[in-house]
RODO-2510 file (C-alpha; in nm, 4 decimals, decimal comma):
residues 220
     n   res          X          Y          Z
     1     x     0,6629    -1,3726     0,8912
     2     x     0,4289    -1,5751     0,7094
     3     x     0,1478    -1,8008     0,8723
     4     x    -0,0988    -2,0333     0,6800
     5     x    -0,1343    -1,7574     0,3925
     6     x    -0,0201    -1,7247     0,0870
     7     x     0,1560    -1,5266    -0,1168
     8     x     0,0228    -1,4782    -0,4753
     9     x     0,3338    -1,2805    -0,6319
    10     x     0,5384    -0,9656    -0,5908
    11     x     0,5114    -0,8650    -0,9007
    12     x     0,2430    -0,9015    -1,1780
    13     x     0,2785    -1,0476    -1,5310
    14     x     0,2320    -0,8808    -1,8785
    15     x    -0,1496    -1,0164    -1,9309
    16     x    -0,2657    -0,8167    -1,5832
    17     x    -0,4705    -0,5622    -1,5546
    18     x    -0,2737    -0,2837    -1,4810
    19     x     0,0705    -0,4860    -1,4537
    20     x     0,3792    -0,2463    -1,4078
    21     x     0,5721    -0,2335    -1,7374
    22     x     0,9814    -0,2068    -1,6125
    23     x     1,1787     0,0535    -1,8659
    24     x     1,5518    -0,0618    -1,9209
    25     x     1,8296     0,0520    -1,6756
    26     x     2,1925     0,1555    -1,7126
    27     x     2,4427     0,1952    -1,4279
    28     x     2,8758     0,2743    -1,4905
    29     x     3,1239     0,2373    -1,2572
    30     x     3,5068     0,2279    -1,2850
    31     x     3,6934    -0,0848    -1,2388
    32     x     3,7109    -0,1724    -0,8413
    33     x     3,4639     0,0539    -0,7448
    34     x     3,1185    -0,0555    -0,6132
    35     x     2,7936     0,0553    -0,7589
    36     x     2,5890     0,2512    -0,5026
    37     x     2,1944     0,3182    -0,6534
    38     x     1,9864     0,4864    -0,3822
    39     x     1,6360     0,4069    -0,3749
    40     x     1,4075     0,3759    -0,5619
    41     x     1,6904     0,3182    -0,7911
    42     x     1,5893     0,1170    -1,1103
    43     x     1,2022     0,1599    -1,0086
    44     x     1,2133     0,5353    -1,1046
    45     x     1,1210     0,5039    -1,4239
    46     x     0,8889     0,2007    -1,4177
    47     x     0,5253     0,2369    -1,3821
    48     x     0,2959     0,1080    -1,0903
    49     x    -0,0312    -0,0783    -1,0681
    50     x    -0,2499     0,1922    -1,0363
    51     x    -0,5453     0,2132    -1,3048
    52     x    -0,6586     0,5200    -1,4841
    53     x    -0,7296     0,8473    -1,2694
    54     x    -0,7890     1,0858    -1,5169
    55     x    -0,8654     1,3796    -1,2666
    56     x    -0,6233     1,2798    -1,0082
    57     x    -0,8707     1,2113    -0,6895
    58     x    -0,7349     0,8927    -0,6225
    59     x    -1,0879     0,7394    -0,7376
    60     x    -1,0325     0,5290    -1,0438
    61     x    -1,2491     0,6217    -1,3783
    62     x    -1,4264     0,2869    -1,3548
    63     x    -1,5275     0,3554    -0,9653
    64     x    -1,6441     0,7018    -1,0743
    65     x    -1,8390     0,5468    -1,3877
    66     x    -1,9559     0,2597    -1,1614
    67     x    -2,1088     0,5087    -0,9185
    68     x    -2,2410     0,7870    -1,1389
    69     x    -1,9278     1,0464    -1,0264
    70     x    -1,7239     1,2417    -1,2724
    71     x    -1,3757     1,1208    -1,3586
    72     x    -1,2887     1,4386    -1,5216
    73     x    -1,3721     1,6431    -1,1639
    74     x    -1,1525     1,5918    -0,8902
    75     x    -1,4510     1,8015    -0,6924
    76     x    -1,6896     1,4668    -0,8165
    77     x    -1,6402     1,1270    -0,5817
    78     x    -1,8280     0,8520    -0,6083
    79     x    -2,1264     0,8200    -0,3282
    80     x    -1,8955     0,5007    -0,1939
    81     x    -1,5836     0,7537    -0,1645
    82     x    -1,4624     0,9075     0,1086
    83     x    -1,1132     1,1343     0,1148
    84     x    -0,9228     1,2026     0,4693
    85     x    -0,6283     1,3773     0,5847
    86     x    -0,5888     1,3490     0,9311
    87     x    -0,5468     0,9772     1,1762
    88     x    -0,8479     1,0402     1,3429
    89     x    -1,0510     1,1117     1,0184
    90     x    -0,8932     0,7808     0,8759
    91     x    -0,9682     0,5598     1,1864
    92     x    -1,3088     0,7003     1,1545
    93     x    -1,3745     0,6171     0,7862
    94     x    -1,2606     0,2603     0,8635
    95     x    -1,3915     0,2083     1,1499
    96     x    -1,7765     0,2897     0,9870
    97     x    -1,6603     0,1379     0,6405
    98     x    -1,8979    -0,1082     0,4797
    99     x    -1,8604    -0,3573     0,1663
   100     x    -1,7863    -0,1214    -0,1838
   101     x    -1,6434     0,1738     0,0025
   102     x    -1,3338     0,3436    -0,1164
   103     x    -1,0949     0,5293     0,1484
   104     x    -0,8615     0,7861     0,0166
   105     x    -0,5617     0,8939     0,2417
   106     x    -0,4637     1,2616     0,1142
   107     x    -0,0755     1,3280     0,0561
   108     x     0,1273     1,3864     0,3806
   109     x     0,3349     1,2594     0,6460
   110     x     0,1075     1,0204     0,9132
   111     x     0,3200     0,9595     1,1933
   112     x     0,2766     0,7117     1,4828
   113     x    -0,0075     0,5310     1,2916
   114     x    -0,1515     0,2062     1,4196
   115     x    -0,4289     0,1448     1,2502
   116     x    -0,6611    -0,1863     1,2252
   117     x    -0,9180    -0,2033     0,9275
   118     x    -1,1821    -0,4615     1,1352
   119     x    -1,4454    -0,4153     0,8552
   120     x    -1,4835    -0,6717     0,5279
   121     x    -1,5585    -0,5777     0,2205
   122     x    -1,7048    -0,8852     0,0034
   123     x    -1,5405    -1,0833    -0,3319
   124     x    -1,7972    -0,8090    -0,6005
   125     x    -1,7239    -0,5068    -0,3515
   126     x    -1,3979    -0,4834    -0,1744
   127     x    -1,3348    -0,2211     0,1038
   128     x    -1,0264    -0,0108    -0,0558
   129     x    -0,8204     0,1988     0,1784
   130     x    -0,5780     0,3786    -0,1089
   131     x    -0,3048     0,6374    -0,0660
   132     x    -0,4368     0,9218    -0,3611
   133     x    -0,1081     0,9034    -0,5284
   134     x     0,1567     0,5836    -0,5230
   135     x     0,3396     0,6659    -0,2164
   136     x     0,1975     1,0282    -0,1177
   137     x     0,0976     0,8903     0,2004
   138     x     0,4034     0,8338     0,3763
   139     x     0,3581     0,6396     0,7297
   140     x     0,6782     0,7182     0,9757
   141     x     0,7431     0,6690     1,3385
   142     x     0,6310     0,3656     1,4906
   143     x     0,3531     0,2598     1,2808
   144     x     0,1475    -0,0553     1,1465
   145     x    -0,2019    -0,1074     0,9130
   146     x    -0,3585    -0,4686     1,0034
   147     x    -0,6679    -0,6187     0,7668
   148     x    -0,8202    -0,8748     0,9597
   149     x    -1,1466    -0,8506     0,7944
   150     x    -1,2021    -1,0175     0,4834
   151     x    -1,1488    -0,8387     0,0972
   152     x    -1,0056    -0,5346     0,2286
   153     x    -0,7458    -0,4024    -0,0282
   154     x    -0,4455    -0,1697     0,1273
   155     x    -0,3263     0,0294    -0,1789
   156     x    -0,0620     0,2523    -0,2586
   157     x     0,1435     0,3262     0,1297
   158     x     0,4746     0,4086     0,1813
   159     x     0,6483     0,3309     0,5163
   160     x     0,9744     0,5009     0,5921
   161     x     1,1491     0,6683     0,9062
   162     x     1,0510     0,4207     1,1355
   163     x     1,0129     0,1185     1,2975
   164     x     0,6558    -0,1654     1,2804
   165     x     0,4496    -0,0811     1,5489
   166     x     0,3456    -0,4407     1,6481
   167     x     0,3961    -0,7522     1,4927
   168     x     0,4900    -0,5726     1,1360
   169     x     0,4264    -0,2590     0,9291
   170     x     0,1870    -0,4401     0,7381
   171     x    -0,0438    -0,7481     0,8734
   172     x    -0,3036    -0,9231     0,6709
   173     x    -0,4790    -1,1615     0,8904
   174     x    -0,8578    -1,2800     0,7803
   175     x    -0,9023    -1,3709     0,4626
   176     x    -0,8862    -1,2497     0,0756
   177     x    -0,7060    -0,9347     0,1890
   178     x    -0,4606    -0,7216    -0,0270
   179     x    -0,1791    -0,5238    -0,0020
   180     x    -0,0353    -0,3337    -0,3084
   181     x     0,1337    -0,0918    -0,4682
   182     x     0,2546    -0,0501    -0,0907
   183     x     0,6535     0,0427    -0,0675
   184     x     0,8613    -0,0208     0,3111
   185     x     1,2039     0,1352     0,3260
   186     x     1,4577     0,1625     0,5384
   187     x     1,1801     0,1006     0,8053
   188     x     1,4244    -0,0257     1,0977
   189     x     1,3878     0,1892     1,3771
   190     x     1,7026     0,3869     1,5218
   191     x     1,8586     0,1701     1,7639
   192     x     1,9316    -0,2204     1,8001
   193     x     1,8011    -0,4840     1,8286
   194     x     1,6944    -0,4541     1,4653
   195     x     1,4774    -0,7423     1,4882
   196     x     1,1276    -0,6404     1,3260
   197     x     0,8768    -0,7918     1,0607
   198     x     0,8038    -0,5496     0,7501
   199     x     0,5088    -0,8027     0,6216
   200     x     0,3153    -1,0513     0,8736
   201     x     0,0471    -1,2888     0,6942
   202     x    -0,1511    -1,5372     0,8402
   203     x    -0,4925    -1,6589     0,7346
   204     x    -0,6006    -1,7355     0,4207
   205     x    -0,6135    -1,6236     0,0179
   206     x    -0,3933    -1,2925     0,1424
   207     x    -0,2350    -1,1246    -0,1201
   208     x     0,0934    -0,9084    -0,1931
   209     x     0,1960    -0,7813    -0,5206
   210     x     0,3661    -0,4676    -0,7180
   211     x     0,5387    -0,4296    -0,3764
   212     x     0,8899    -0,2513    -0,3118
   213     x     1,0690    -0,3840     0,0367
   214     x     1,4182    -0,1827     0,0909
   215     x     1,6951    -0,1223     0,3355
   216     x     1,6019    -0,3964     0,5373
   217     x     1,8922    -0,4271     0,8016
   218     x     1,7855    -0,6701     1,0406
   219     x     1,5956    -1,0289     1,0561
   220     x     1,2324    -1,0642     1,0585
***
């Protein structure tokens, strides 16, 4: 479902910062018999957009350099950084956020999320909203994230055992949003009519790349 955005790439070339570098693949099957991978498949051993964490904390060494934190410490966070665990402590952060503050979503299951990031960040400091590791924070149930500020960057989600709760899973609306890193799989719900959205953008300048969409079994 795409309205007056735009779509910048799903994937990254060899000259970007951080640009996932694909290892070769090899797959047999006998004659007549088809070839079944089960997800992620060829993505296991390729690497995803996520800059250097050297401690793990989900706060990038150039954040913690940029703000005077240590990236060797995962008990060191920049003064911009905040880390949650819990719904309610995550519709808190973002519902307080300002320009240059960085959200980390701890590792865990979030269930039943619907959750709308209102607040902007600006072109020099983005608002970030980042799982801590590349898929750790898994969103199941009836669920959906919408940006409809302006430079917010949705980083590093993964969407399974479920259905969108709303228009899609994930809706960038506003302008010079970002979802990446972000994976949606077999997110179709558990009964017909499998007619649901995985990505909505409207807007403009919205952005999705180093994205995985799989087991999609309906339209939308």
């Amino acid at each position: 479902h795409i309205t007056g955005g735009e779509i910048k790439g799903f994937v990254g070339g060899p000259g970007e910062p951080g640009a996932p570098v694909a290892v070769d693949d090899a797959y047999i099957t006998p004659v007549d018999t088809p070839l079944t991978v089960s997800f992620p498949g060829v993505l296991a051993n390729d690497t995803a957009d996520r800059q250097v964490d050297s401690d793990g904390d989900g706060f990038l060494d150039s954040e913690e350099l940029l703000h005077d934190s240590d990236a060797g410490d995962t008990n060191s966070i920049p003064s911009v950084g905040t880390v949650v665990s819990t719904i309610a402590a995550l519709t808190n952060a973002v519902a307080s956020a300002s320009p240059g503050d960085i959200i980390v979503v701890a590792e865990g299951t979030y269930t039943d999320l619907v959750l709308t990031i209102s607040a902007s960040g600006t072109a020099s400091s983005p608002l970030i909203v980042r799982s801590r590791t590349v898929g750790g924070a898994v969103i199941e149930g009836t669920s959906a994230i919408t940006l409809e500020g302006s430079y917010a960057i949705l980083d590093g989600f993964y969407f399974t055992n479920g259905r969108p709760g709303g228009v899609a899973a994930i809706n960038l609306k506003g302008s010079n949003n970002r979802a990446t890193n972000c994976s949606i799989v077999d997110f179709n719900g558990d009964s017909p009519p499998l007619s649901c959205d995985w990505v909505g953008i409207w807007g403009d300048y919205n952005r999705v790349d180093h994205c995985t969409f799989f087991g999609k079994h309906g339209i939308g």
